[in-house]
C-alpha positions in Angstrom: -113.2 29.4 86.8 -110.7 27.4 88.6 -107.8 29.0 90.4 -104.4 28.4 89.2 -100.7 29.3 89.7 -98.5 30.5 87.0 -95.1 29.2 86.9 -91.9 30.4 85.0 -89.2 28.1 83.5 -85.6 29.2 83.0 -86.4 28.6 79.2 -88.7 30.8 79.6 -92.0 28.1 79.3 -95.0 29.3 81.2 -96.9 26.3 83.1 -100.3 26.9 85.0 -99.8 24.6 88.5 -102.6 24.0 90.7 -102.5 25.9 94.5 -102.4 22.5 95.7 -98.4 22.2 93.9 -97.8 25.7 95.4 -94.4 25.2 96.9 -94.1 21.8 95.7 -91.4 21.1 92.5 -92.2 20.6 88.7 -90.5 19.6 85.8 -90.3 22.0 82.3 -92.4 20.3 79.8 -90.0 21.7 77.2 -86.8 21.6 78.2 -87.0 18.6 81.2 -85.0 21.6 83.7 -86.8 21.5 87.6 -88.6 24.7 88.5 -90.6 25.7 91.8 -93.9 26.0 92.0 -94.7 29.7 93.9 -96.1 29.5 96.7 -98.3 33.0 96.4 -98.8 34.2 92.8 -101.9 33.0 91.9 -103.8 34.0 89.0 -107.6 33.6 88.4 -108.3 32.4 84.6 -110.6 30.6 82.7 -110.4 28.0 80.4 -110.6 30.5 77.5 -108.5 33.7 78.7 -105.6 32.2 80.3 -103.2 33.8 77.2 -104.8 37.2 77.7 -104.3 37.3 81.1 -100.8 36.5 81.0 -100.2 39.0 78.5 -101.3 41.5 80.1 -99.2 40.5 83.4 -96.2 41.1 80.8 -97.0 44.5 79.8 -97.5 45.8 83.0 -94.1 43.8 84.0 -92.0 45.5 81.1 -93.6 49.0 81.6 -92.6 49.0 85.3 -89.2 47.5 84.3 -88.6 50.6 81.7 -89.5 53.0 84.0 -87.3 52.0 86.5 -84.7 52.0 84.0 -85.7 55.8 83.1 -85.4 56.2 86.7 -82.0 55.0 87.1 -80.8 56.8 84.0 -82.2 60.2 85.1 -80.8 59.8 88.0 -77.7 58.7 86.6 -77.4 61.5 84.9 -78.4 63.9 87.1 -75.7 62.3 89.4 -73.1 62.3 86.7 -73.9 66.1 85.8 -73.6 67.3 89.2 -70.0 65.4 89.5 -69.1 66.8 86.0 -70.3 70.1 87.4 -68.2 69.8 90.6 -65.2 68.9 88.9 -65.7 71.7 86.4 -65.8 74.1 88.8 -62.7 72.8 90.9 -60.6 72.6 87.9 -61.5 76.3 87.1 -60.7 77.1 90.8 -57.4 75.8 90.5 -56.9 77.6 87.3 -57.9 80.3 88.5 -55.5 80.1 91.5 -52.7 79.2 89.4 -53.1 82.4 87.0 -53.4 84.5 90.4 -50.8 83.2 92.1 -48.7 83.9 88.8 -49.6 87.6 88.4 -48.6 88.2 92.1 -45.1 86.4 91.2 -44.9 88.1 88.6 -45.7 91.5 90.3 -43.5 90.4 92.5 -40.6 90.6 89.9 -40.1 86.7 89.8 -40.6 85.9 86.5 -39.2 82.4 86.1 -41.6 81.5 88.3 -44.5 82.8 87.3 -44.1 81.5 83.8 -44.0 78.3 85.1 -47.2 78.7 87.5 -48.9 80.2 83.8 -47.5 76.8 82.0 -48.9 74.7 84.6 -52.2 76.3 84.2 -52.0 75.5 80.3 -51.6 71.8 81.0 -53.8 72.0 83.8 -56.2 73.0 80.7 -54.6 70.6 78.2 -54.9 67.8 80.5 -59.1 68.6 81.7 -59.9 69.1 78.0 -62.7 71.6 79.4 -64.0 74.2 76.9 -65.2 76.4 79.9 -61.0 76.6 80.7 -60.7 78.2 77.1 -60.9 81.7 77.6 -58.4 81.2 80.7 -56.0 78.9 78.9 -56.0 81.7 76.6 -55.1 84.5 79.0 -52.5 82.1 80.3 -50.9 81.6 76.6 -50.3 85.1 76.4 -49.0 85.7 79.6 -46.8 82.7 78.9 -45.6 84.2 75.5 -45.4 88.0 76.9 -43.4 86.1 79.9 -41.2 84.2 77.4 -40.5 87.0 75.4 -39.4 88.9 78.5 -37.3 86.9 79.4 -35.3 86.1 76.7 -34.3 89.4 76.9 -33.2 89.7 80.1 -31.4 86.7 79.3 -29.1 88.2 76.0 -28.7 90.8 78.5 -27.4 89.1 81.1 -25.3 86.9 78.4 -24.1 90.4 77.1 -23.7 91.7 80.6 -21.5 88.2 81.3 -19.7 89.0 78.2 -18.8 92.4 79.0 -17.4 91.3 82.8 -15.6 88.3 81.3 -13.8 91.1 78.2 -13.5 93.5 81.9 -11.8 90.9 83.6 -9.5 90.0 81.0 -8.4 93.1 80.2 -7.8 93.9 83.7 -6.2 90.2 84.5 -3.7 91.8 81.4 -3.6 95.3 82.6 -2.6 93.8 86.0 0.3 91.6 84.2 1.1 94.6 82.0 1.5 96.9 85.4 3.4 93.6 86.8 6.0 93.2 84.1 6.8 97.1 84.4 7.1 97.4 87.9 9.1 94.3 87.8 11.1 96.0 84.9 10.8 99.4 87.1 12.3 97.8 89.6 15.3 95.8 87.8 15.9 99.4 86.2 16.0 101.1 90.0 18.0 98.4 91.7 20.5 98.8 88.5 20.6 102.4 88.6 21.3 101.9 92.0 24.2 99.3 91.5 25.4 101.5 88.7 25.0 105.0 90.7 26.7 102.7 93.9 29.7 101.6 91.4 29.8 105.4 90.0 30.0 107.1 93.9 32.5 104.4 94.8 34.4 105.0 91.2 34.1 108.7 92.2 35.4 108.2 95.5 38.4 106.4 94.4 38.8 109.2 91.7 39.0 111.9 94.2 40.9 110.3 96.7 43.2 109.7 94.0 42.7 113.5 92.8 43.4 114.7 95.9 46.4 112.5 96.7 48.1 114.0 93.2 46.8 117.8 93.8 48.6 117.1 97.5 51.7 116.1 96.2 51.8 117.6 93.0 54.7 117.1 90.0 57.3 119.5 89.6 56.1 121.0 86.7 52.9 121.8 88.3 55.0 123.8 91.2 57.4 125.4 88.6 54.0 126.6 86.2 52.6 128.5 89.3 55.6 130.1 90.3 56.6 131.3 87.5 52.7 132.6 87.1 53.3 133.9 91.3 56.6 135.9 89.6 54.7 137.9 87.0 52.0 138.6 89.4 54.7 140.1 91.6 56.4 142.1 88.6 52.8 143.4 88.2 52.4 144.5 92.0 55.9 146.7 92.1 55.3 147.9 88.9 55.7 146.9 85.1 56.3 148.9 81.5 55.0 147.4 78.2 58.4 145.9 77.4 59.3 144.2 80.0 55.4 143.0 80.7 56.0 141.7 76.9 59.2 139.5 77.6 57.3 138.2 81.0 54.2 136.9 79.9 56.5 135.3 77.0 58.6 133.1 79.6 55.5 132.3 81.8 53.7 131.3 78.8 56.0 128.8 77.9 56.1 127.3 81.5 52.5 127.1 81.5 52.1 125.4 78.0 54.7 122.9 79.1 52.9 121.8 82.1 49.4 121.7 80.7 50.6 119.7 78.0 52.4 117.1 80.0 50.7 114.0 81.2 51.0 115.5 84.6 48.8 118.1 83.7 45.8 116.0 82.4 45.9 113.9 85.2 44.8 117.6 87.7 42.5 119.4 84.8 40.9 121.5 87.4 44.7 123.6 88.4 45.4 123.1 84.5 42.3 125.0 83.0 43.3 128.1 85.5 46.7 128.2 84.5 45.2 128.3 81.2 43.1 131.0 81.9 45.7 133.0 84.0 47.8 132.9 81.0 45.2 134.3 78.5 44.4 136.7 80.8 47.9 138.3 80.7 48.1 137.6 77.2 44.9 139.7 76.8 46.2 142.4 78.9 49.5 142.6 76.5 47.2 142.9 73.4 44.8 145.6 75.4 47.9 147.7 76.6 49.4 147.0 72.5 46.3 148.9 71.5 46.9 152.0 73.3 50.5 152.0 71.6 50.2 151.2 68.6 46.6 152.1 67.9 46.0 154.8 69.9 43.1 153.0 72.0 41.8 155.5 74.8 43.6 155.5 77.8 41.2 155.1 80.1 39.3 152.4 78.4 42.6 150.0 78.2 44.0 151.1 82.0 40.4 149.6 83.1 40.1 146.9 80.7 43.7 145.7 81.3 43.7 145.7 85.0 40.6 144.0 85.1 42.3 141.3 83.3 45.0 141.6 86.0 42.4 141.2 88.4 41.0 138.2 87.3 44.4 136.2 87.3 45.4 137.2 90.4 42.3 135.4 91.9 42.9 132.6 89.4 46.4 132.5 91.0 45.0 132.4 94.7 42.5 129.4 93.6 45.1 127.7 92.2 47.8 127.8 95.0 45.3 126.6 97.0 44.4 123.8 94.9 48.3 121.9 95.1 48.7 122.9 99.0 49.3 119.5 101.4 45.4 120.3 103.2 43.9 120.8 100.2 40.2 119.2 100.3 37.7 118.3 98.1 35.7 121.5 98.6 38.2 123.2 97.2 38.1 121.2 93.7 34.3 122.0 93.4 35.1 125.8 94.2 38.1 125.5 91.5 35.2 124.3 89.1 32.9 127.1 90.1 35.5 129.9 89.4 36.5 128.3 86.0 33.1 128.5 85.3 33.1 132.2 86.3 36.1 133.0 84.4 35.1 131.7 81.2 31.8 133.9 81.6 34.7 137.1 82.0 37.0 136.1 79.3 33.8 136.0 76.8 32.4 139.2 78.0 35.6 141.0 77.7 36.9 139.4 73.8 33.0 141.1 73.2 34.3 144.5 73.9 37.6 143.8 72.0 39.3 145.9 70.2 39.4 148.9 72.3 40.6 151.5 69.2 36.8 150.9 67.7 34.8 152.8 70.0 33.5 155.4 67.8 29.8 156.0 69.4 30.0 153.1 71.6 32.4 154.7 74.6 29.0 154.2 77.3 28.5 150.8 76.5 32.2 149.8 76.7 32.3 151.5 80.2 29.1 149.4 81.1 30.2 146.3 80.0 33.3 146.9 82.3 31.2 147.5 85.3 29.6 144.1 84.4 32.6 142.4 83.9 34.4 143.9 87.3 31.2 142.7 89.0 32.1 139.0 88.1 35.4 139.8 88.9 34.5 140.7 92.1 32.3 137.2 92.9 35.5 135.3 91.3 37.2 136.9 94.3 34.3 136.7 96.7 34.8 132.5 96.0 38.5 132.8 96.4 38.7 133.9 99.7 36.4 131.4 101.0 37.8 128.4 103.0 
């Protein structure tokens, strides 16, 4: 057996080199490349079992190699199961964090937000493609949906809500033009009223000091219409019959109708009405005393009727005197109005108990209707005397 040393080629050609060529260079038979000859691997053969004994190097050589690959890949897996494991676990962490922290956001009445921590948690899943996420991704879906569904109520209810405010605001923007316009109208009304009430007081003013220049310096008619009124109330005072009272209240009469009729007379109503009334008064009287003449009316019933009568124009008289003196003031206008007013209430209560001759069952009544009547009679005179 001689000792040998087994070469490789790049070609892959085996070549058995003597130790003596151990380090030394060669060249491939087969495909002329260079090699070196190792300088330790030597191999014992024989002439007849060099192939089996390079076989048998190669076997050993290729079962080593394959289980160093099996190595490697175990390994590699074991490596790559433990990273896959890792990562598993921190992707399910953070999951898990994200689906906490949106329950307490939630809880927390911050719903926007939490529905966004629960869709990041969906792509979190989406984006890992881990099965072992399903069940969460699942919780997180609903939540999502439950979340979504919320709030898109709260949002038509804060669109209605906003709706409702804007329709407020607009009717009070208009209510608050509306109240505008009619305090602006209010106030155009008031500050007219005002003008016009202003114009009427100063008209008024004029008119009275115009009244009361005329009732000052009355016309003569007005002078000769009261006297002849201050005569017959002076026949009445010394004493009167029926006749002559007749032919008295005829002449006085036609004094007073000239006067009231003139143009003179309209321009002082107030003296004009209570020569009016002074004259119906008498007038009445005559056709009360008539009664007891011709009709036989009691006595008693026409003596108080027809001085009452006499009554009432002699205070008429008094007003009226007063009202043409040269002091005469407005006061005494308003108090001329007053007793007209007065008068008017006597003259109607008295035509009521007219005509004396019917008084068949009724005699109490007349006599309390003149108490009545003298009572008014007695506040016409009450206002005459004041000054």
């Amino acid at each position: 057996m001689s000792k040998t040393i087994l070469c490789h080629c790049e070609c892959g050609q085996k070549l058995n080199a003597p130790p003596s060529h151990a380090g030394k260079s060669f060249k491939c038979p087969k495909c002329g490349k260079l090699g070196k000859v190792p300088a330790t691997a030597i191999s014992d053969v024989t002439s007849g079992s060099q192939s089996t004994n390079s076989n048998s190097n190669s076997y050993f050589n290729l079962i080593i190699a394959a289980a160093v690959v099996l190595a490697i890949g175990v390994i590699s897996f074991i490596c790559l199961d433990v990273v896959r494991t890792s990562r598993s676990q921190r992707l399910m962490k953070e999951m898990v964090d994200l689906i906490q922290a949106a329950r307490t956001t939630r809880a927390a009445g911050d719903l926007r937000v939490a529905l966004s921590q629960y869709e990041d948690a969906i792509k979190l899943a989406d984006s890992s493609k881990n099965v072992e996420l399903a069940d969460l991704k699942k919780e997180s879906e609903m939540a999502r949906d439950e979340l979504r569904a919320i709030l898109k109520e709260q949002l038509e209810e804060e669109e209605r809500l906003k709706k409702e405010q804007e329709e407020l605001a607009k009717r009070q923007e208009e209510e608050s033009k509306r109240l505008a316009r009619e305090q602006a109208m209010a106030k155009a009304a008031a500050e007219k009223a005002a003008k016009e009430a202003e114009a009427a007081r100063i008209a008024e003013k004029k008119r009275q000091e115009r009244m009361l220049n005329i009732y000052r310096n009355p016309p003569a008619a007005a002078r000769a219409a009261l006297n002849a009124m201050k005569k017959l109330d002076a026949r009445i005072e010394v004493g009167i019959n029926y006749t002559n009272y007749s032919e008295v209240v005829g002449e006085s009469w036609g004094e007073v109708r000239i006067f009231v009729e003139s143009p003179e007379g309209k321009e002082i109503p107030e003296f004009s009405q209570l020569m009016e009334l002074m004259i119906d008064n008498h007038k009445k009287a005559l056709d009360i005393w008539r009664s007891q003449v011709n009709d036989d009316a009691p006595k008693a019933l026409v003596t108080i009727y027809r001085n009452l009568c006499w009554q009432v124009s002699s205070t008429q008289l008094k007003i009226a005197e007063r009202l043409i003196s040269p002091d005469v003031k407005l006061e005494s206008i308003s108090e001329a109005v007053n007793s007209i007013k007065i008068s008017r209430e006597i003259d109607h209560k008295i035509n009521l108990q007219l005509p004396l001759s019917v008084v068949s069952g009724r005699y109490g009544e007349v006599i309390e209707a003149a108490e009545e009547i003298e009572s008014l009679a007695n506040q016409l005179a009450k206002s005459a005397s004041m000054e």
